[in-house]
N, C-alpha and C positions, 0 to 999 in steps of 0.2 A: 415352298421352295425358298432357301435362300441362299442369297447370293452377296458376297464378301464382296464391299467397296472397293479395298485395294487391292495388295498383290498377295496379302499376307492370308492364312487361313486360317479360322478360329474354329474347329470343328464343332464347337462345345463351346455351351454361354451364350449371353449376349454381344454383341458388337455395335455399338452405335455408331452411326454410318452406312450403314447396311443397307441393301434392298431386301426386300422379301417380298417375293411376288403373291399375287390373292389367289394364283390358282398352285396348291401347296404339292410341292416333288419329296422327295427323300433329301431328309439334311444330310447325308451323305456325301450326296452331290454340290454342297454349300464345296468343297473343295477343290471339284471336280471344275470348276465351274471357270475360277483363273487360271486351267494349267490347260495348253491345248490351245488357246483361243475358243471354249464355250461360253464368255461372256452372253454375243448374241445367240447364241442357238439354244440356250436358256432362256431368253430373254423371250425370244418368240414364243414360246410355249404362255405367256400370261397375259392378261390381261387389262392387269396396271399393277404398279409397286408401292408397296412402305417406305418412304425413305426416312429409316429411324436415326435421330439426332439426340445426341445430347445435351441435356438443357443448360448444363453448364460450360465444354466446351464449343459448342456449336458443328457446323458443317465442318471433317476431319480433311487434310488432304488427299487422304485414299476415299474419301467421298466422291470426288469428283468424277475417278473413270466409270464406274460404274452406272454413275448419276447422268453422262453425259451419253452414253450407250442407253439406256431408256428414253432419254428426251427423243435422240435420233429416230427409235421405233414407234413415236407418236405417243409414248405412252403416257400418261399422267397420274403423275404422283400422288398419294397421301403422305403429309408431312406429319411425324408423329414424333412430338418434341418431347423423349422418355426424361427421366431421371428428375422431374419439377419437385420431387419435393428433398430433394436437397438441399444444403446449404450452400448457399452462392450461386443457384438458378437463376438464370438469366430470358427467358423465355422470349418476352420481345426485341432482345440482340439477335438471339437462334433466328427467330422470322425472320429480321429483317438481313442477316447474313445468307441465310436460305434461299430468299427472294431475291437476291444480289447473284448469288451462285449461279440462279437456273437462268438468269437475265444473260451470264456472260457466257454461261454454253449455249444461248441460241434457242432459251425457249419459247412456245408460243404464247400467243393472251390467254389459248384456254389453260396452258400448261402453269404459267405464271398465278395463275388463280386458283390456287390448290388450298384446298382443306387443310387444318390444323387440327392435330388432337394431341391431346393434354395427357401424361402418362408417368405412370410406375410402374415401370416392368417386374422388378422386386417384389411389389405388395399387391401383384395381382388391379389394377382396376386403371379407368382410361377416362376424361371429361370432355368435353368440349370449350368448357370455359376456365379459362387463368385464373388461378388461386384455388380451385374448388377441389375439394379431396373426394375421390371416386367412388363405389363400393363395390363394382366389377368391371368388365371390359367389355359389353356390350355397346357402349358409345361407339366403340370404335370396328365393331363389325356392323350396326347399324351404316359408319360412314360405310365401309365398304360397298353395302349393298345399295346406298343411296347414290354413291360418285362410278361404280365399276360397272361398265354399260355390259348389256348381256351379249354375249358370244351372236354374231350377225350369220354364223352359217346355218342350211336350214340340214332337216334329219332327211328328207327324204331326195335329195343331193346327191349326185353320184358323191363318194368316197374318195376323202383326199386326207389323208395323213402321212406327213414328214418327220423320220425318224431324226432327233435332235441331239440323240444320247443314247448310249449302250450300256449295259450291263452285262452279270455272267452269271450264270447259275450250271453249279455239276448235275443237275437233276435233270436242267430242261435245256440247257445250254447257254447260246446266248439270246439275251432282252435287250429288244429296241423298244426306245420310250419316246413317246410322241406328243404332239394333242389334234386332234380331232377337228380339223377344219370346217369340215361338212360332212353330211353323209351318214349311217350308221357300222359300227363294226361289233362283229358279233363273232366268239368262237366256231372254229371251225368253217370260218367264210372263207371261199375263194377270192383271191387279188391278185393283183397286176402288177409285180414292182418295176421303176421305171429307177435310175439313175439319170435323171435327168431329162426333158423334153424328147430331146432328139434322141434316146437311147432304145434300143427292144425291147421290147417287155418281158418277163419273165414271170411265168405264172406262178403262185405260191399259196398254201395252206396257211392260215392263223390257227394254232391250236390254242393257246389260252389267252383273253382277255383277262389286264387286272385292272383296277382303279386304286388310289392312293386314299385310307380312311386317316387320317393323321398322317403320321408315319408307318403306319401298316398298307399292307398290300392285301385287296381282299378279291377273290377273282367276282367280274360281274356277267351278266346276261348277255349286255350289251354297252354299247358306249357312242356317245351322241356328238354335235357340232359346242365344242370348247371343252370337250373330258380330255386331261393328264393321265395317258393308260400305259401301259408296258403290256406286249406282246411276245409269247413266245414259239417256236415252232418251226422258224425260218432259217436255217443255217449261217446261211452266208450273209444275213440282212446287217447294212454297215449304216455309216452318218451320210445324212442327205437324202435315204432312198424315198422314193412316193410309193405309199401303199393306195392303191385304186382301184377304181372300178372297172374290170374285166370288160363290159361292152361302150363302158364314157369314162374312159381315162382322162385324166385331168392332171398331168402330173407338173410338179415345182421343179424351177431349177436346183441343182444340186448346192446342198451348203460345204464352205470352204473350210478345212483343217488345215492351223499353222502347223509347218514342218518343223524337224528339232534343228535345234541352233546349237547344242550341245553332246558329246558320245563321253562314255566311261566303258572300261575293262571291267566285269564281273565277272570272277572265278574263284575255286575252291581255295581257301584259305590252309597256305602251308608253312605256315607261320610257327615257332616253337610252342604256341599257345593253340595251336588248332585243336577244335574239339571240344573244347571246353565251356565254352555256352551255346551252344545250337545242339538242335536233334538234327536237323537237313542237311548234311554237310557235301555231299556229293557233286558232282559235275550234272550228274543229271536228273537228280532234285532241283536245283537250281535251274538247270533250263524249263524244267515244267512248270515251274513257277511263274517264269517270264512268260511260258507260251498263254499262260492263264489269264495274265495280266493283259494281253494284248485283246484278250476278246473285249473288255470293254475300256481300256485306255488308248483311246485313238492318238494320242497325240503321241505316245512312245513307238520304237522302231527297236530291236532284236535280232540280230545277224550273228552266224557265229564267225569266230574271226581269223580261220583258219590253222587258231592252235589248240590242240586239244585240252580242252575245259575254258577256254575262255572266252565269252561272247561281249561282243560289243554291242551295249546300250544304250540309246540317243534317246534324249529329250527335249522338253521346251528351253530347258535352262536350270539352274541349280538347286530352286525351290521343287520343282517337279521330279529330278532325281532322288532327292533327298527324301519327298514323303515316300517314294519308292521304297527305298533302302530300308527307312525306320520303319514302316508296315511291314517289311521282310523281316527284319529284324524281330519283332515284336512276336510273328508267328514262329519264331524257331531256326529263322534259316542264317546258317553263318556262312559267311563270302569274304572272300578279298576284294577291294576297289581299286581302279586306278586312279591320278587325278583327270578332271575333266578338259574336253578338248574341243577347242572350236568347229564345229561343222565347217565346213567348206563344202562348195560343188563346182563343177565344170558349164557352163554355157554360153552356148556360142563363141567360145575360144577361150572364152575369158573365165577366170577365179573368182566366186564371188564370195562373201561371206555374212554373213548373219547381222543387221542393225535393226534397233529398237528405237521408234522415235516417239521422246520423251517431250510434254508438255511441262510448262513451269510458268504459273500461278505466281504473277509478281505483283506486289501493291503498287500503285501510279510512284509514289514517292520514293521506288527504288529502281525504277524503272531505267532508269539513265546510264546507271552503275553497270546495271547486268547486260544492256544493249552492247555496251562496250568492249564487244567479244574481235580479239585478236585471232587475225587471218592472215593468211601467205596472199600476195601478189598474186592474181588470178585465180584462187580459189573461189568454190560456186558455193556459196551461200545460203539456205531456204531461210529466212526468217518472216514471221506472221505479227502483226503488231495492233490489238484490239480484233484478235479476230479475222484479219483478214491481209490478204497475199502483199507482200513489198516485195518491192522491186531495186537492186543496187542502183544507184541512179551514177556513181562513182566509176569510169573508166577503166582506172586502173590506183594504187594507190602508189601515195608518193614515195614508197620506199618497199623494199620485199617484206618487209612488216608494217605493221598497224592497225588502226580498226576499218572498220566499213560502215557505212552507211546506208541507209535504209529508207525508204518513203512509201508510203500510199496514197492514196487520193486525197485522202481526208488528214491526214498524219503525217509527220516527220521526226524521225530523231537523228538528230544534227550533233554529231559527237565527232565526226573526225574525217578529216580531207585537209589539201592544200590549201582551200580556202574556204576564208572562215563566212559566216553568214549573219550577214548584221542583225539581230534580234535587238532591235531598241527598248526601252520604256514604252508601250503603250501606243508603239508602231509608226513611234515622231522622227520627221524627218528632218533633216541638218543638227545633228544631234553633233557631241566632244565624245568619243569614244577613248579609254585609256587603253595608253600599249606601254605593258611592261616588258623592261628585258633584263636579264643577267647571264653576263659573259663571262665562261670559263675558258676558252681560248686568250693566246698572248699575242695573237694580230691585232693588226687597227681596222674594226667593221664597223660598212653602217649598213643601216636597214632602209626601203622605202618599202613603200604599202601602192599597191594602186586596184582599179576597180576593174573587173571583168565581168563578161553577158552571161557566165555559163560557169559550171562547176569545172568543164574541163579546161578554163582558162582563156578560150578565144575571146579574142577583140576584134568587134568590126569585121567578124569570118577568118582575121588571124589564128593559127592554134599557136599554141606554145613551140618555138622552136621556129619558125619559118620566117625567113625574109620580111623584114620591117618588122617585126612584134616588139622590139626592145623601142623600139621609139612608139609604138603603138604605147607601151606598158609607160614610159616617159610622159605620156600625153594625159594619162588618167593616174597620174598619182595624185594621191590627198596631202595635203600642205598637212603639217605639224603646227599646233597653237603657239610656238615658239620661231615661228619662222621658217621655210624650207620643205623640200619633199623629201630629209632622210632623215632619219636618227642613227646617231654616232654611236658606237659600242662606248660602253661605260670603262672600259678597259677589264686587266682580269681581277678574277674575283670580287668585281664591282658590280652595282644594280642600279636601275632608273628608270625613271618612267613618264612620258609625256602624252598631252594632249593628241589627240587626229582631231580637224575641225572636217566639217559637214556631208556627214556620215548619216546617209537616208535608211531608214530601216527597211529591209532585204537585198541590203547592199553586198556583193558577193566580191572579199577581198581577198586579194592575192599577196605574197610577198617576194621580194629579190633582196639578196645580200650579198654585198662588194667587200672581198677582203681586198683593202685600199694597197696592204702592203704585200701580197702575190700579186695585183693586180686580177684576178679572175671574179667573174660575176658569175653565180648561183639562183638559179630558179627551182619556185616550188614543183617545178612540172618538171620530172627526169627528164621528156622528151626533148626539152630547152639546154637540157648539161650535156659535159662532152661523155663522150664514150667510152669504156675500157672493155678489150676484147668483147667486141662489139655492142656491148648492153650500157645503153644510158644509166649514169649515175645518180645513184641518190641523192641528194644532201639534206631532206628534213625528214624529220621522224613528228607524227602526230599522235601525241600523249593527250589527247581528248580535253572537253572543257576548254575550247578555243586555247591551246597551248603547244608551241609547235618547238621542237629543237633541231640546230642546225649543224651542220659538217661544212666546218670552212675552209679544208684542204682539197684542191682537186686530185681527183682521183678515187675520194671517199674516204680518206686518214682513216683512222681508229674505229671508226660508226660507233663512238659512244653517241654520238649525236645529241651534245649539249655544250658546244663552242657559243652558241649564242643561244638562248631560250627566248621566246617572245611567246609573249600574252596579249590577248586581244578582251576588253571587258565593255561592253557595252550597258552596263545596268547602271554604273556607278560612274560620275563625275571623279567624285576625288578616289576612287578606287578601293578594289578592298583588301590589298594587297598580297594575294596567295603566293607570290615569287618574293618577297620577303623574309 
């Protein structure tokens, strides 16, 4: 069996990246495999995987779903580093990128301790040792049998096989493909099929056992605890069913088929070119095709759609319609297409619609950049950071835009709020922190800074906004190394920058700005400004990197929100001047 890393399908060839499992299916199914959600229900069916890399670019990004779906099943890998004798092989990167990979999906000591083999797939042969050139591939079925623990069910077991995959045959009909839990099964045995635990049983005939010799199908006697068999003779047998033992059923819960996310219009082509490359052209040639398809493509759905010749076909999504079409295609059959359309369904009152949620593999040194995802005021968030659940630790943000911020136990990434969060040198306290600013408003502002217990600004149990907090905020401001607790606006299109003196590291700092000439004072906390029809106003916008810009008209002027910019730098004394 093999089974495609990514999303992509390579029918044919090699792919490095790959899984290939040791107990081997129909490369057929290599495609079968990403569409539907059969990742795991392939996956069950083996034993342990290949995961083939290439020596020269190492683990691929479509390596990882697939890689990270066998860790989950316990399974462990052989790592088999093809392509060494190329030029520009890298072998001891591939490892130790490998060993990094299975580290950040979660895997175990035994999993982390995998097997290396040395490979040309090209010229035929496999080593175990760096540098050494092969003269067949025996090394690497030897690993197999040395690392791939034998199947733990025993034969004389009641009978438990869960169908994981269907097929279709015009001869016999349809093929459930399974493997072999426990138990014995043998042509023409009586079983029990169960849909699940709690379901009735249903009695059924097996007429033919087959077992997989290569990629040939050859029927056997019998088939024992870890055989890959296809069964035929059962009609209606679908994915998930338990084939068992009629007096010690033993049956599995049922496994889960993703539904389509996608529909298309298929109908006969009546286009001024019709006819012209296809034998099948009919309305109901065409449906028989689908109906054909459906015996063993679980993941597709077929309805007709109330106009005559045209039925509506749903899939997983545009890859899975698509090898549809072109396999249609290929055999003869010409149709007309619509374009494709989002599924939608109805539950519990509500509309819902189809998401896919996407994983994104960031190196630490860019980490910062991509955290920095802009969001709406009150929107809910999930983000995960090394692995594991964060939580907005942020209220609300200081304006209906900006970023969010995020923490775990162990982690934080500190990109954007009202207030900023003193990251010293080396975690020194009474430190000179620089604050730059440049004002592109034509009032006269200053700025002061002062220190707060909490991100959302409270002082002494004050919030922002309540009786006393301006003299609270009065009482914890930080002096300027030039005298004073404000700095003056530079005036317009002017810049500057001055000292903050004694500035402890994890100091959580807030700001207020006075436009001297409306008279009105501005806090970073909307809750603290006045109101317009009835919602607290903004006045800062936080553009990340301790960098905040301000609206010094009440009411919210313009919300360019860059009347005054301040910068806050804690690493550097004399500064490094990014608002320059």
């Amino acid at each position: 069996m093999v089974v495609s890393g990514g999303d992509d399908v390579e029918p044919e060839g090699e792919s490095d990246g790959d899984l290939a499992g040791v107990e081997r299916e129909e490369g057929r199914r290599a495609g079968e495999a990403v569409r539907g959600g059969e990742v795991e229900r392939v996956l069950s069916m083996v034993d342990s995987v290949l995961l083939l890399v290439d020596a020269v670019e190492g683990p691929m990004p479509q390596t990882r779903f697939v890689t990270k779906k066998a860790l989950a099943l316990g399974l462990k890998p052989i790592v088999v580093v093809n392509k060494v004798d190329r030029p520009g092989a890298r072998p001891d990167y591939v490892i130790n990128a490998t060993f990094e990979l299975f580290d950040k999906l979660h895997a175990t000591e035994a999993q982390l301790d995998f097997p290396v083999i040395f490979a040309s797939g090209l010229n035929g042969w496999a080593t175990l040792k760096q540098g050494e050139v092969g003269t067949d591939l025996a090394p690497l079925f030897d690993a197999i049998l040395e690392h791939v623990p034998a199947h733990e069910g025993a034969a004389d077991a009641p009978l438990q096989l869960q169908i994981c995959s269907l097929d279709y045959s015009t001869y016999v009909g349809r093929i459930g493909i399974g493997r072999v839990n426990q138990g014995t099964l043998k042509p023409m045995q009586d079983v029990a099929l169960y849909s699940g635990p709690d379901s009735a049983p249903v009695k059924a005939r097996v007429n033919q056992v087959l077992k997989f010799e290569g990629l040939e199908r050859k029927q056997a006697s019998e088939a024992g605890p870890g055989d890959i068999v296809l069964i035929n003779g059962i009609e209606d047998i679908g994915i998930g069913v338990t084939l068992t033992d009629l007096e010690r059923p033993v049956p599995l819960p049922m496994l889960k088929v993703d539904e389509p996310t996608l529909t298309m219009n298929f109908c006969v082509n009546t286009s001024p070119l019709a006819g012209r490359e296809g034998k099948y052209v009919t309305s109901r040639q065409i449906w028989d095709r689908l109906q054909k398809e459906l015996q063993s493509n679980v993941a597709l759905r077929v309805k007709e759609s109330g106009e005559d010749g045209i039925f509506e076909v749903s899939g997983r999504g545009e890859l899975h319609l698509t090898i549809l079409l072109e396999t249609m295609r290929r055999e003869g059959y010409e149709l007309a297409v619509s374009k494709p359309r989002v599924v939608f369904k109805e539950e519990g009152g509500e509309r819902l619609e189809p998401i896919e949620l996407v994983t994104a593999d960031v190196e630490d040194q860019h980490q910062g950049a991509v955290m920095q995802a802009s969001v709406s005021a009150g929107e809910s968030v999930g983000v995960s950071i090394n692995a594991a659940e964060a939580d907005a630790v942020q209220g609300s943000l200081s304006s209906p835009f900006g970023f969010a911020d995020f923490v775990t136990g162990t982690s934080a990434v500190r990109v954007a709020r009202p207030v900023a969060v003193a990251e010293t040198v080396n975690g020194l306290d009474d430190q000179v922190a620089v604050v730059r600013v440049r004002q592109n408003g034509e009032d006269k502002l200053s700025l002061s800074l002062y220190r707060v217990d909490d991100l959302s600004g409270t002082i002494g149990g004050l919030a922002p906004g309540e009786a006393g907090y301006a003299a609270a905020a009065q009482g914890r401001a930080y002096q300027f190394t030039g005298g004073g607790n404000t700095l003056s606006g530079p005036g317009y299109g002017n810049y500057t920058q001055a000292g903050l003196s004694n500035v402890d590291s994890g100091d959580l700092i807030a700001m207020q700005l006075t436009n001297q000439t409306s008279g009105s004072t501005f806090w970073a906390f909307s809750q603290a400004n006045e109101s317009v029809g009835g919602q607290s106003v903004n006045h800062v916008w936080n553009y990340g990197l301790n960098t905040w810009g301000w609206e010094d008209t009440k009411g919210g002027g313009d919300h360019d929100f860059n009347d005054l910019v301040v910068q806050l730098d804690f690493t550097s004394a004399s500064g490094h001047g990014w608002l320059v």
